[in-house]
C-alpha positions, 0 to 999 in steps of 0.5 A: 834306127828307132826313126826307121822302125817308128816309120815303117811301123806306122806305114805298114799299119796305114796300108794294113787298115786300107785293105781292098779285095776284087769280087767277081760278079759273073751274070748268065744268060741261057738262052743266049739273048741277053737280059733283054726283059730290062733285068739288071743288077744293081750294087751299092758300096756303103750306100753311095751311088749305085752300079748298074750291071747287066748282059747285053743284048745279042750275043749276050750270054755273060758278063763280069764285071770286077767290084772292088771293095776296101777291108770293112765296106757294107755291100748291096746287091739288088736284082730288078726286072 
């Protein structure tokens, strides 16, 4: 029994230091055209490559993407165009 419990205790620990979460991020655009002036988004997790978003062209209004992201990572958003 000790065996188990030591076992289970150590998983539950492990899967409780690797937490993830999923952001939303939604991008809008009011005329309907798109981002067409080369804007776009970009997101970085703990300073690796960055993620390049945007909404298309016609009929681009919106556009989500989902981010997931692990319990304690440093996110950066950086908005060009």
């Amino acid at each position: 029994m000790k065996h188990f419990y030591a076992t289970f205790l150590a998983l539950f620990t492990v899967s409780m230091m690797v937490a993830q979460c999923d952001y939303s991020l939604e991008m809008l655009d009011n005329f309907g055209d798109g981002w067409n002036n080369g804007a776009q988004i970009s997101v970085t997790i703990n300073g690796g490559t960055p993620q390049v978003y945007t909404v298309p062209n016609p009929p681009g209004n919106i556009n989500t993407v989902t981010i997931t992201v692990n319990d304690g990572d440093t996110l950066s958003f950086r908005l060009c165009g």
